[in-house]
Every structure is written in structure tokens, then in C-alpha cells.
N, CA and C atoms as an extended XYZ file, in Angstrom:
537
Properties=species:S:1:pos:R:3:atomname:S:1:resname:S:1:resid:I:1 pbc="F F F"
N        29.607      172.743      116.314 N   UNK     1
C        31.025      172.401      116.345 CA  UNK     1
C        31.340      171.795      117.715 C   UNK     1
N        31.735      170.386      117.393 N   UNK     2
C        32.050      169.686      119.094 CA  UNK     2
C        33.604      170.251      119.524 C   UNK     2
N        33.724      170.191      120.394 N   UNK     3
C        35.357      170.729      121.258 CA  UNK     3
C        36.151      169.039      120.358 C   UNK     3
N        37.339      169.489      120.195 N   UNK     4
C        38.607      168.594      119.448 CA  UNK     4
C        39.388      168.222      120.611 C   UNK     4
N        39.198      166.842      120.980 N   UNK     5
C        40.114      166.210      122.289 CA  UNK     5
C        40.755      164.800      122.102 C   UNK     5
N        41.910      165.094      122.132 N   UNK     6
C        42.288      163.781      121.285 CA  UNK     6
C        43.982      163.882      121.936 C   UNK     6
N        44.608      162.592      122.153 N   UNK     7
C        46.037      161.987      122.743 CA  UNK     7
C        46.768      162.808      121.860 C   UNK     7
N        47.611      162.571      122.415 N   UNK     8
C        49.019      162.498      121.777 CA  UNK     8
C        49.966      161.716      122.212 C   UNK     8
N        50.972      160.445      121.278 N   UNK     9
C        51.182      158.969      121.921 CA  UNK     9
C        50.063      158.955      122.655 C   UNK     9
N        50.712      158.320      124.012 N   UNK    10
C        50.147      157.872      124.966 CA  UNK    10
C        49.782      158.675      126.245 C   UNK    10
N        49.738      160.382      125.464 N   UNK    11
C        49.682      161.102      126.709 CA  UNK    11
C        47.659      161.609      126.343 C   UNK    11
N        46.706      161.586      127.134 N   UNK    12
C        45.203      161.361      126.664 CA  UNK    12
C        44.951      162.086      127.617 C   UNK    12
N        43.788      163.376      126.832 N   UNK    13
C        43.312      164.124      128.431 CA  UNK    13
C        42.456      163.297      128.902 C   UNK    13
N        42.437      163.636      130.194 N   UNK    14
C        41.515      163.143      131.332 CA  UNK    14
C        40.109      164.475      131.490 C   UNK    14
N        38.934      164.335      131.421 N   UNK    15
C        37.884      165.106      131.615 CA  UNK    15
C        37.049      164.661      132.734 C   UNK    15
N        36.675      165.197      133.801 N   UNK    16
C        35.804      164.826      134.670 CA  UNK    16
C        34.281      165.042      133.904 C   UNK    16
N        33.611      164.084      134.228 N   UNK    17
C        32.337      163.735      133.455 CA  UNK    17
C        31.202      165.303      133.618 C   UNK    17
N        31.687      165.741      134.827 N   UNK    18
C        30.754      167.158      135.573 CA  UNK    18
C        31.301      168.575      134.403 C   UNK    18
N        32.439      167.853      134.084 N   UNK    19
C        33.251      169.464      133.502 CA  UNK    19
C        32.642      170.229      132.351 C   UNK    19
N        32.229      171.409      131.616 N   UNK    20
C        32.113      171.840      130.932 CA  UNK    20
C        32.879      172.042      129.487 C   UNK    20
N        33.065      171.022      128.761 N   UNK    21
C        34.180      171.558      127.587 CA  UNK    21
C        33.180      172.296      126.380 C   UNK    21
N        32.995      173.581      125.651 N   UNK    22
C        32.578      174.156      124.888 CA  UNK    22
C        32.851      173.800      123.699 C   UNK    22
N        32.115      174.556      122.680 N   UNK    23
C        32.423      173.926      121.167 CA  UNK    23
C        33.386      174.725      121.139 C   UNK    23
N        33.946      173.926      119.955 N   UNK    24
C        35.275      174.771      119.571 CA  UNK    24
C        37.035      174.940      120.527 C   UNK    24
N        36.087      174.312      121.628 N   UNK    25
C        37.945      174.174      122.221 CA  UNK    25
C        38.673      173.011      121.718 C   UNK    25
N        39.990      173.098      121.942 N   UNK    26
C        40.869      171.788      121.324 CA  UNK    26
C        41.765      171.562      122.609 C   UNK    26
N        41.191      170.190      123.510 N   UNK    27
C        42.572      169.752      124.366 CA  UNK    27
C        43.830      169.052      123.995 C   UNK    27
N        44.597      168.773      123.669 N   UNK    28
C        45.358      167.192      123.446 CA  UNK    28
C        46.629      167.012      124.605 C   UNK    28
N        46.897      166.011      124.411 N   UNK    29
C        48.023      165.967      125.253 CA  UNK    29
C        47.530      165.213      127.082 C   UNK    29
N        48.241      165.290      127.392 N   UNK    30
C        48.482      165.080      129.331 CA  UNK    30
C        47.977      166.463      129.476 C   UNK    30
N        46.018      166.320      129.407 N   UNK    31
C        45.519      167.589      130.373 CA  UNK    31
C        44.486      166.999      131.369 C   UNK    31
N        44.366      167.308      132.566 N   UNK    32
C        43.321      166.717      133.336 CA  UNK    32
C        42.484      167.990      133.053 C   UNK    32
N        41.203      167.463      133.654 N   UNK    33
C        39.898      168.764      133.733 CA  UNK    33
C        39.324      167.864      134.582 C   UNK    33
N        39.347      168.977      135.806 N   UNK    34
C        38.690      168.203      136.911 CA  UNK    34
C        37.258      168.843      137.209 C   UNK    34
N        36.226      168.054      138.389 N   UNK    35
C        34.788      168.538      138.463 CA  UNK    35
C        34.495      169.556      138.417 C   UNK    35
N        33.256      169.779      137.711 N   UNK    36
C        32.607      170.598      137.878 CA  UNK    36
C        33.876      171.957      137.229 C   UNK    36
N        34.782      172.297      136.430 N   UNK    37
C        35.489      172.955      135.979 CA  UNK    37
C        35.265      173.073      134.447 C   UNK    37
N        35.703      174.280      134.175 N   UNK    38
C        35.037      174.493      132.656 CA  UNK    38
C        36.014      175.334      131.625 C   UNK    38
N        35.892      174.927      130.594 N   UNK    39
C        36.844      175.250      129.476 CA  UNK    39
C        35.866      176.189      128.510 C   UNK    39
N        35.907      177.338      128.001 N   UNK    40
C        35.336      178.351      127.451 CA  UNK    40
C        35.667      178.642      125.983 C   UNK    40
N        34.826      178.728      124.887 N   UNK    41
C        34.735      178.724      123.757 CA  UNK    41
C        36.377      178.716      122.843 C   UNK    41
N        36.583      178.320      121.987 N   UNK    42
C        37.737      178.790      121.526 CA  UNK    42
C        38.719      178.442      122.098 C   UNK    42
N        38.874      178.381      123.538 N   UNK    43
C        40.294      177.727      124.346 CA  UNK    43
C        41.379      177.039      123.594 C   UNK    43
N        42.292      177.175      123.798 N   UNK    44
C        43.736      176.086      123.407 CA  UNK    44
C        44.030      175.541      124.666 C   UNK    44
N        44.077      174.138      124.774 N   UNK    45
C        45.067      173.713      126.188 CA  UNK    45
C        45.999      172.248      125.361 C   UNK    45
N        47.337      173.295      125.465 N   UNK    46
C        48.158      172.052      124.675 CA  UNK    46
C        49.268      171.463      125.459 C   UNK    46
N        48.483      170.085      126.004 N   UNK    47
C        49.538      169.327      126.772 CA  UNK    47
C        50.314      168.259      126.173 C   UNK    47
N        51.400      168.972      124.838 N   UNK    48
C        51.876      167.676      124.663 CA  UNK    48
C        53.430      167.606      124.683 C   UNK    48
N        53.705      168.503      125.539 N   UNK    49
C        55.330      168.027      125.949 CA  UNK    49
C        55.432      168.206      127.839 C   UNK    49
N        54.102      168.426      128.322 N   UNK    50
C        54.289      168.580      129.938 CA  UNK    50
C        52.977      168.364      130.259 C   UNK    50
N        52.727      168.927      131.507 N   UNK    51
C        51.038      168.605      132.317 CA  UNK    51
C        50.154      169.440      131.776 C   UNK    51
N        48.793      169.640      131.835 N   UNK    52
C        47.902      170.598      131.971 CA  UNK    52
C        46.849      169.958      133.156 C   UNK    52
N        46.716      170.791      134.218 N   UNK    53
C        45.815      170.496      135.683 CA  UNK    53
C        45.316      171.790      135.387 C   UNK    53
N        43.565      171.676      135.553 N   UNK    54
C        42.312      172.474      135.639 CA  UNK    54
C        41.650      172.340      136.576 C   UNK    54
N        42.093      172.383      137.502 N   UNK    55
C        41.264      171.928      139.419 CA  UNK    55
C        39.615      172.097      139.168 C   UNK    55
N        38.957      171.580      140.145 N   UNK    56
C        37.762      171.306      140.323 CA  UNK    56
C        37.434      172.914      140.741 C   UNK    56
N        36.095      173.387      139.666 N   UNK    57
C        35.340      174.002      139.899 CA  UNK    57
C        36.315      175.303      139.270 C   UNK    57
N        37.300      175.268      138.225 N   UNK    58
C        38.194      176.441      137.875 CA  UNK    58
C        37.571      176.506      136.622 C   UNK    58
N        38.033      177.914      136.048 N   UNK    59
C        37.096      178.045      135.225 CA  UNK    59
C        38.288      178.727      134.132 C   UNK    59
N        38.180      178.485      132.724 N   UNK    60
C        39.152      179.135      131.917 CA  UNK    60
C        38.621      179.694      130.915 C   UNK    60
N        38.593      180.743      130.405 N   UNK    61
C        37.243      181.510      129.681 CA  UNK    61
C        37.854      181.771      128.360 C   UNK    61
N        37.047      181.903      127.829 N   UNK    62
C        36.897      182.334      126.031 CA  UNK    62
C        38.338      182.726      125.900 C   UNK    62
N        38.846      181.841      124.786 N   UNK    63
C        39.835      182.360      123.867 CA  UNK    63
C        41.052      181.946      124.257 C   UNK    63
N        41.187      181.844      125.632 N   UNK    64
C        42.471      181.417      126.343 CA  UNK    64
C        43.698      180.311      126.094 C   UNK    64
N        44.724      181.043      125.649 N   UNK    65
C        45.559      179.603      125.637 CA  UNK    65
C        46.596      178.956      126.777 C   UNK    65
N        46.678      177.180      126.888 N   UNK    66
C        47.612      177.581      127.759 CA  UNK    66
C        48.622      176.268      127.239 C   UNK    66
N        50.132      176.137      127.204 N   UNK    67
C        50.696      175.662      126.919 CA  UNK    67
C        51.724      175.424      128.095 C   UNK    67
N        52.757      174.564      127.778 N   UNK    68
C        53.804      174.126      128.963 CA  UNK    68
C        55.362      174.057      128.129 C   UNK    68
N        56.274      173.758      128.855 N   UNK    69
C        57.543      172.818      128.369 CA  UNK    69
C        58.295      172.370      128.483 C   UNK    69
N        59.037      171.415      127.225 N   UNK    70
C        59.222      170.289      128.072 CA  UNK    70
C        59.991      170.026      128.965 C   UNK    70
N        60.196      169.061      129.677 N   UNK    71
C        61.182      169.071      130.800 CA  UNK    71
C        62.470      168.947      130.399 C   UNK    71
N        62.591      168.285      129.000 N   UNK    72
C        64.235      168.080      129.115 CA  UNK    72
C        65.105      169.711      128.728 C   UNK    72
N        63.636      170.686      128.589 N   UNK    73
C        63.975      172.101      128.480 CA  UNK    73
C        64.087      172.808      129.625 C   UNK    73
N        63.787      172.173      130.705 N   UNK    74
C        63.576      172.836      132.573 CA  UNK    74
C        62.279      173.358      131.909 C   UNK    74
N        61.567      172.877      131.735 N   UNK    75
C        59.845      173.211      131.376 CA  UNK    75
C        59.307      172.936      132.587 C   UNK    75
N        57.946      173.532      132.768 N   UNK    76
C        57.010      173.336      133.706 CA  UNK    76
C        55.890      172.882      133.481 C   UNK    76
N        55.042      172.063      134.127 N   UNK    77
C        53.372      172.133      133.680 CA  UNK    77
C        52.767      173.011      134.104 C   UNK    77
N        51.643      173.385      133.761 N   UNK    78
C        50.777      174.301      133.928 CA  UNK    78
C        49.833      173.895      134.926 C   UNK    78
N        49.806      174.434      135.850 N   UNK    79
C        48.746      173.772      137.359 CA  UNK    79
C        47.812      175.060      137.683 C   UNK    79
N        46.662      175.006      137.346 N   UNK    80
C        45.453      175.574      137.772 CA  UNK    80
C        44.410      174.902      138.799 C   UNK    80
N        44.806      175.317      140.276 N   UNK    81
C        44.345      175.039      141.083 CA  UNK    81
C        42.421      174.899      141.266 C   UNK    81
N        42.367      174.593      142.305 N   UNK    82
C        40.687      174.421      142.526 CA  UNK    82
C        39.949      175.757      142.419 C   UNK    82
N        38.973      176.373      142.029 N   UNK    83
C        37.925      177.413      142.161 CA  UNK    83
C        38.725      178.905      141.557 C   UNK    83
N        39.437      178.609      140.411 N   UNK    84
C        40.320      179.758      140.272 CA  UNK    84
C        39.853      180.016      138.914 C   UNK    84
N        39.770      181.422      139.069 N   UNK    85
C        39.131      182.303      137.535 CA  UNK    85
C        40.146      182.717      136.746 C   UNK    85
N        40.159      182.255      134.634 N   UNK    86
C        41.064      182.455      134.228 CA  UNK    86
C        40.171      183.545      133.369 C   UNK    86
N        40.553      184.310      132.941 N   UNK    87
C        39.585      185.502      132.488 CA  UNK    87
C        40.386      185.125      130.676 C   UNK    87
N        39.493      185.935      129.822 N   UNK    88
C        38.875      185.745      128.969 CA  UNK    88
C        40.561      185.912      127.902 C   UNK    88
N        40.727      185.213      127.156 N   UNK    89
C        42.105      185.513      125.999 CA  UNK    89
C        43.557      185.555      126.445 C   UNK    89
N        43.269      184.398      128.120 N   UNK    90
C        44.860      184.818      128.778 CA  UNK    90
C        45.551      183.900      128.001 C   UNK    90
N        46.989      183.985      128.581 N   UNK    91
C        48.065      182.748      128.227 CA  UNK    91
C        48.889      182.714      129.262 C   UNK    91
N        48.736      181.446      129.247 N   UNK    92
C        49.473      180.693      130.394 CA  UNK    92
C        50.537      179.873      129.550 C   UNK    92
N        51.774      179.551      130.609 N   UNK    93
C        52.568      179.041      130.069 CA  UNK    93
C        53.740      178.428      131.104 C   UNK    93
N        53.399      177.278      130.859 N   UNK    94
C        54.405      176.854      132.408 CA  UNK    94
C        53.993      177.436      133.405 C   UNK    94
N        53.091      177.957      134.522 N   UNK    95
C        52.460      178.416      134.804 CA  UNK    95
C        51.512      178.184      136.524 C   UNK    95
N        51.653      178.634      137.332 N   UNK    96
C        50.499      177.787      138.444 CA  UNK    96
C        49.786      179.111      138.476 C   UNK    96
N        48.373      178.967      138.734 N   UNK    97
C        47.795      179.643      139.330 CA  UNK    97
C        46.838      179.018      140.637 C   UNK    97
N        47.330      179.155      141.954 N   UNK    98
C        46.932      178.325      143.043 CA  UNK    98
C        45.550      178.599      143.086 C   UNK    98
N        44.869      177.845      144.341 N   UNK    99
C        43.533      177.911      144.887 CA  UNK    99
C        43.160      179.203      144.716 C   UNK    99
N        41.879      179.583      144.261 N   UNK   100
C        41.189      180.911      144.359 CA  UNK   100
C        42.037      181.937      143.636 C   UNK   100
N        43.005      181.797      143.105 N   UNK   101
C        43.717      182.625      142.143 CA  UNK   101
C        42.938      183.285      141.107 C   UNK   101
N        43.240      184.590      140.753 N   UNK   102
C        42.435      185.247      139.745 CA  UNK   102
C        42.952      185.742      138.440 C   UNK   102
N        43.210      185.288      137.806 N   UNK   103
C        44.283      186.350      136.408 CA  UNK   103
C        42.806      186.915      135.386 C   UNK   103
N        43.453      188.259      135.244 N   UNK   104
C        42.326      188.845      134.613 CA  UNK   104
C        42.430      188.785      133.006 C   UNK   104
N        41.463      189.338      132.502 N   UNK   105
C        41.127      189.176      130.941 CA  UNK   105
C        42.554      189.479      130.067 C   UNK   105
N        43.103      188.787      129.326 N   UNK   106
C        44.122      189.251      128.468 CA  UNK   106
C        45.819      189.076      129.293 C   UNK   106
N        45.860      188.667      130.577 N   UNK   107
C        47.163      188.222      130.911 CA  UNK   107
C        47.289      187.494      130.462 C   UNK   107
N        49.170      187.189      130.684 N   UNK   108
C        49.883      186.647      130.440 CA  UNK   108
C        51.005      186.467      131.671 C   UNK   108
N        51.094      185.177      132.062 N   UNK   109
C        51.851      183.946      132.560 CA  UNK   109
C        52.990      183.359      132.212 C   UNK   109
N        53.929      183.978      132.533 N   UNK   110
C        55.118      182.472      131.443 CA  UNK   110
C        55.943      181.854      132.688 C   UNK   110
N        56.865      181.039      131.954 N   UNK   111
C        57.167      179.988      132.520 CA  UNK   111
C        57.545      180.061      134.579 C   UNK   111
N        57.100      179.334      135.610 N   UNK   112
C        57.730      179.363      136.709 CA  UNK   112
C        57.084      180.761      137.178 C   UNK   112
N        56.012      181.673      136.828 N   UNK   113
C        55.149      182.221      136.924 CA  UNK   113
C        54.187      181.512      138.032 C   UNK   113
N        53.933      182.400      138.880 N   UNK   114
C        52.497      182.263      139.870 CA  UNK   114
C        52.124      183.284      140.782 C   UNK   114
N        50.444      182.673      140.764 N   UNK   115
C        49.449      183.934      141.503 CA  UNK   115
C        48.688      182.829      142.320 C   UNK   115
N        49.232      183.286      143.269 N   UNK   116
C        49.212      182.675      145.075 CA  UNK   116
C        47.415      182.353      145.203 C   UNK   116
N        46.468      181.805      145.952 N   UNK   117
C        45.937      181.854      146.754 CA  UNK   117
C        45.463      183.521      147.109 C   UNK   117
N        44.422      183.902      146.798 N   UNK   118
C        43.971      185.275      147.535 CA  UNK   118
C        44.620      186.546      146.589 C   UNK   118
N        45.296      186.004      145.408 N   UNK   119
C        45.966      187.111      144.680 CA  UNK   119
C        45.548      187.282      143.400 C   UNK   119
N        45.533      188.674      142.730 N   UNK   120
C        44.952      189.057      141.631 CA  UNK   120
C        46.260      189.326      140.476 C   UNK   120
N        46.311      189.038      139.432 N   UNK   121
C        46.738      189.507      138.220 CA  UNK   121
C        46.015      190.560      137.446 C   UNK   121
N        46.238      191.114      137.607 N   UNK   122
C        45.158      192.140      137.009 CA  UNK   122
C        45.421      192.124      135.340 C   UNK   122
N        43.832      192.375      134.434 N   UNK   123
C        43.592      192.385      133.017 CA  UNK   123
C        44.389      193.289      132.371 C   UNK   123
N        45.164      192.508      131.582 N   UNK   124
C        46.391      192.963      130.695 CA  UNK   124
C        47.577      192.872      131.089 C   UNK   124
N        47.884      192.068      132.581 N   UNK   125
C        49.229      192.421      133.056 CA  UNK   125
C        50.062      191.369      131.839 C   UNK   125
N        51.434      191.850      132.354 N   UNK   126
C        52.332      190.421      131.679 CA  UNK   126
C        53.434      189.795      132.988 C   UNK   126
N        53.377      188.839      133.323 N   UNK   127
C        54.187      188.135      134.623 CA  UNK   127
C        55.209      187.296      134.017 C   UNK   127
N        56.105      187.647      134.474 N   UNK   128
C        57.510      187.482      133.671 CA  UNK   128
C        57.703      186.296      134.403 C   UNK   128
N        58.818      185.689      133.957 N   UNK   129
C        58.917      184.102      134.324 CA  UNK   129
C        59.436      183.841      135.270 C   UNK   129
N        58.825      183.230      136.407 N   UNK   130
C        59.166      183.022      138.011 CA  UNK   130
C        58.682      184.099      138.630 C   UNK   130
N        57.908      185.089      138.272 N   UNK   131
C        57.692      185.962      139.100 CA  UNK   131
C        56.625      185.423      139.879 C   UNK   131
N        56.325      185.810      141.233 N   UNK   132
C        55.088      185.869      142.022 CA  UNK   132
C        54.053      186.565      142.405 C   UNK   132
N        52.946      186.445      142.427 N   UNK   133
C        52.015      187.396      143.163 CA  UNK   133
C        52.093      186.927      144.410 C   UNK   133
N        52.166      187.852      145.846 N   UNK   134
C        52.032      186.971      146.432 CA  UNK   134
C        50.078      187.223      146.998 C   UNK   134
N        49.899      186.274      147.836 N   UNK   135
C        48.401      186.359      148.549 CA  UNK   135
C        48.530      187.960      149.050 C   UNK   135
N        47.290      188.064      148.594 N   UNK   136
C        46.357      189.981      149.118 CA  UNK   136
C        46.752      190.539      148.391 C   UNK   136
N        47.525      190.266      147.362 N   UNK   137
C        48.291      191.649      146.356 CA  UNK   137
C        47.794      191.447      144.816 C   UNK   137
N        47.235      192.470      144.531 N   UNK   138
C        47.187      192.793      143.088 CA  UNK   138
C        48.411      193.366      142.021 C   UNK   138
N        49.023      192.458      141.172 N   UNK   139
C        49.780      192.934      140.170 CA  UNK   139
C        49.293      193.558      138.840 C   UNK   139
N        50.439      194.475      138.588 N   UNK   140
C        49.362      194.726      137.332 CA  UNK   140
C        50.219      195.349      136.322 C   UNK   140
N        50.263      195.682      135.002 N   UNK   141
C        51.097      196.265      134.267 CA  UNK   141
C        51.866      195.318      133.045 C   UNK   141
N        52.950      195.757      132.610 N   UNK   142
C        54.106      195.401      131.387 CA  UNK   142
C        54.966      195.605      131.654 C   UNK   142
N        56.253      195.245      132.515 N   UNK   143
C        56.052      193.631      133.170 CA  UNK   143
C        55.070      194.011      134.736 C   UNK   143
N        54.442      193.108      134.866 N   UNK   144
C        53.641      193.491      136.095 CA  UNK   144
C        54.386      193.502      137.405 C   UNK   144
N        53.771      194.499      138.177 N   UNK   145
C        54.399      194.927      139.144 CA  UNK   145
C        53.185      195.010      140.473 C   UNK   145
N        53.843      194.741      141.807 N   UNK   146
C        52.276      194.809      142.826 CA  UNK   146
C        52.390      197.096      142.599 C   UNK   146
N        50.746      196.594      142.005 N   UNK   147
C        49.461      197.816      142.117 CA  UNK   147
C        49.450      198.448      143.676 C   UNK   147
N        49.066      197.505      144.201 N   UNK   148
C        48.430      197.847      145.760 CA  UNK   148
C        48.023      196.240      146.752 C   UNK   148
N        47.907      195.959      147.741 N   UNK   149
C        47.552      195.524      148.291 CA  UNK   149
C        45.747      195.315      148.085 C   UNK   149
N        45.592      193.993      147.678 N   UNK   150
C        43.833      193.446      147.735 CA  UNK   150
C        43.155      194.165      148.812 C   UNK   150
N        42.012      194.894      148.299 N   UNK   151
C        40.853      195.147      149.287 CA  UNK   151
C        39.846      194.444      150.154 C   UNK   151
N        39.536      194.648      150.826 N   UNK   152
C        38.489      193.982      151.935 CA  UNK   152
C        37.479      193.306      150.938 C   UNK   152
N        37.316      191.752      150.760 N   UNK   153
C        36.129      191.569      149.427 CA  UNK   153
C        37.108      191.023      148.560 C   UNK   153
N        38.150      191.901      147.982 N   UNK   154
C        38.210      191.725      146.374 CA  UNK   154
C        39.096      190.018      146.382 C   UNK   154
N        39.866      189.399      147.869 N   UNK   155
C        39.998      187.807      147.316 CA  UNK   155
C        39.128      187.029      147.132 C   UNK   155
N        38.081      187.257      147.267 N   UNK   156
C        36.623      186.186      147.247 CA  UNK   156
C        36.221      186.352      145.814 C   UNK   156
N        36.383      187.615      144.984 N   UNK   157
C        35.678      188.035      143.672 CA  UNK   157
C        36.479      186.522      142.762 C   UNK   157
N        37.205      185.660      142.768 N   UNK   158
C        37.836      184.710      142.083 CA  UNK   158
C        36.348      183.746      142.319 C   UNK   158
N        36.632      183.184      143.668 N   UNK   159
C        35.716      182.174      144.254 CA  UNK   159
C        34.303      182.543      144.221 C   UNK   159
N        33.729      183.867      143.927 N   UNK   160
C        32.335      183.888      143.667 CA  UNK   160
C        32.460      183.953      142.039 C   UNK   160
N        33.454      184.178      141.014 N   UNK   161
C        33.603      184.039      139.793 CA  UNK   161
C        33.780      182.711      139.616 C   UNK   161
N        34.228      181.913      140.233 N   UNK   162
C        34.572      180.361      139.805 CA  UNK   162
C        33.012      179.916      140.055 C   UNK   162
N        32.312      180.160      141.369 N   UNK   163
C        31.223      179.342      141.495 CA  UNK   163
C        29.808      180.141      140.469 C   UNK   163
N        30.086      180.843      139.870 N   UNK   164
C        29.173      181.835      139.186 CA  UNK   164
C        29.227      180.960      137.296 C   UNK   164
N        30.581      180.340      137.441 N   UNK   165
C        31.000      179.708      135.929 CA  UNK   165
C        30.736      178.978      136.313 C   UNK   165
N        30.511      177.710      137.589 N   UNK   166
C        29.801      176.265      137.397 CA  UNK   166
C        28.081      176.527      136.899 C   UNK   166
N        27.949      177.565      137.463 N   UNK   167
C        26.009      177.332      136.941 CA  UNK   167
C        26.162      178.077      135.922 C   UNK   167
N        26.892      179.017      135.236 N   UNK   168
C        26.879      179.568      133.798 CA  UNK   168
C        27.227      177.982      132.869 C   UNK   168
N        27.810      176.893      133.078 N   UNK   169
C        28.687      175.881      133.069 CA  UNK   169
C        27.023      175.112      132.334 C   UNK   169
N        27.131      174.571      133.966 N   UNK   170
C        25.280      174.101      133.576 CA  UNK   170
C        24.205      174.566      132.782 C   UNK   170
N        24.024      176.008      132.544 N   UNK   171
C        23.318      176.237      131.532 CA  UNK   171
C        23.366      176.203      130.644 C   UNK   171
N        24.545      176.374      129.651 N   UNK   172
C        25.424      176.280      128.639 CA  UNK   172
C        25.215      174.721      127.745 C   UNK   172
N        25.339      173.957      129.035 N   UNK   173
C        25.490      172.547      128.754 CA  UNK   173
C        23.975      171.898      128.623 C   UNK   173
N        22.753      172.519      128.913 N   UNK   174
C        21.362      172.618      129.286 CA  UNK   174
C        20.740      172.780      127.512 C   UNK   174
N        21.431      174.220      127.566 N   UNK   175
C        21.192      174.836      126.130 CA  UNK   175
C        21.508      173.868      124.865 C   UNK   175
N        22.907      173.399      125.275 N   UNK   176
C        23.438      172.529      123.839 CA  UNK   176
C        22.655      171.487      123.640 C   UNK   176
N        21.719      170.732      124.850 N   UNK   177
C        21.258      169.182      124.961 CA  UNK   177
C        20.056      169.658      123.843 C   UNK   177
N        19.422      170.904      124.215 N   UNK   178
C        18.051      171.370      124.030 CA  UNK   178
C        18.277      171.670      122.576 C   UNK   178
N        19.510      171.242      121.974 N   UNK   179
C        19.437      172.195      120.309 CA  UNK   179
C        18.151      170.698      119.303 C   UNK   179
């Protein structure tokens, strides 16, 4: 099963040639996917009333959806910065998650939502709309709330997860050539 990527009008994702798209994901719309960044089995990324940005070397894992809206609604695009780990069945929605940002397995993002640079969402939270993480702080919960202050180590666990999905990325893509 090849990944489903296809316009809408005149809005056409953009894929960097390095990027990983899996079987079974479906892009459409105004989505970039930049180097060396990778889209994970099953994914939804539906850009067709705002942006979708997948920064170089970010990684968005199994199952994940992410959607936007539109502007003449005060919609947002969805901006996923460089080297930032989206863990496995999240949803994003209108949405940034900056440089090295981490949202864990099963969050949720909505609109005017963001997790800073150096900050964790922790698996299962829900981030209500406009809320912030800010950098060093882990949120976490229904509606999420800061947990505690990031440990010594734990802002890097994004950026050794992002660079851990470019060579999971490459093998993946190794495997499919070899069928």
C-alpha cells in the first residue's frame, strides 16, 4: 500500500526528496515535509483549509492526525518545527510544536496550542487551545497542567528521538526498496 498524496485546488504537498512517507499515510492539501523528516504508518495530515510544516528531521509517528483551520475561522496552521518528536496516535490541530519539542503518545493539541523548545507534553495529556508549555516544563493530564519542571537529560530525549527516527527512517525505506 503506497502513502495517498495528492492537491487540493491548487494547494499540493511539498515532500523533501530525503523524507520518509510510509504506506498507508494520506497527505493532501498545503503540507510541506521537510529533510530528512518522517511521516509514520497510518498518519492523517490534512492541509486543506490552512498550512501543514513538518521541519527537517521531525518525526510524526504511527496513527497520528493532524489538521488546521481555516483562516476566515481565526484558524491556525499547524507548524512542527525542526528535530521534534510527535509520538504515536497524537492530534494536532492548529497547533505549533517548536524546535526539539516533544508531545507524547496519544496527545492532543488544539487550536493556538504550543510546546516550546525544551518542553514535554506528556502521553495522554490534552492542551487546550492557546495553552503553552513553556521550555523545561513537562505538562501533563485532562486538561494538561505543568507536572514538574524537566529533568537534567530529559530536553534532549526529543532530539535523540528525532535523530533515532531519521535512521529508523532509512531502514524502513531500505526494507521497502528490498521487497
Amino acid at each position: 500500500m503506497e502513502p495517498l498524496i495528492y492537491a487540493i485546488g491548487d494547494k499540493k504537498p511539498v515532500i523533501h526528496p530525503s523524507a520518509f512517507i510510509a504506506p498507508g499515510v494520506v497527505i493532501c492539501g498545503d503540507v510541506e515535509v521537510h529533510e530528512d523528516a518522517s511521516v509514520w504508518y497510518g498518519s492523517v495530515l490534512r492541509g486543506d483549509t490552512n498550512k501543514i510544516i513538518v521541519g527537517k528531521g521531525s518525526n510524526v509517528q504511527d496513527g497520528t492526525v493532524i489538521h488546521v483551520d481555516a483562516p476566515q475561522w481565526g484558524g491556525l496552521p499547524t507548524i512542527i518545527g525542526a528535530n521534534a518528536l510527535i509520538g504515536h496516535k497524537c492530534m494536532l490541530h492548529g497547533a505549533t510544536v517548536e524546535d526539539g519539542g516533544f508531545v507524547g503518545m496519544c496527545a492532543t493539541m488544539l487550536d493556538g496550542s504550543v510546546v516550546e523548545t525544551g518542553a514535554m507534553l506528556a502521553a495522554g495529556a490534552f492542551l487546550s487551545p492557546k495553552k503553552r508549555v513553556p521550555a523545561g516544563e513537562m505538562w501533563a493530564g485532562m486538561p494538561a497542567r505543568k507536572m514538574r519542571d524537566m529533568r537534567e537529560g530529559e530536553a534532549q530525549m526529543a532530539l535523540m528521538g528525532a535523530a533515532h527516527y531519521v535512521e529508523e527512517a532509512r531502514s524502513h525505506r531500505n526494507a521497502m526498496e528490498n521487497l
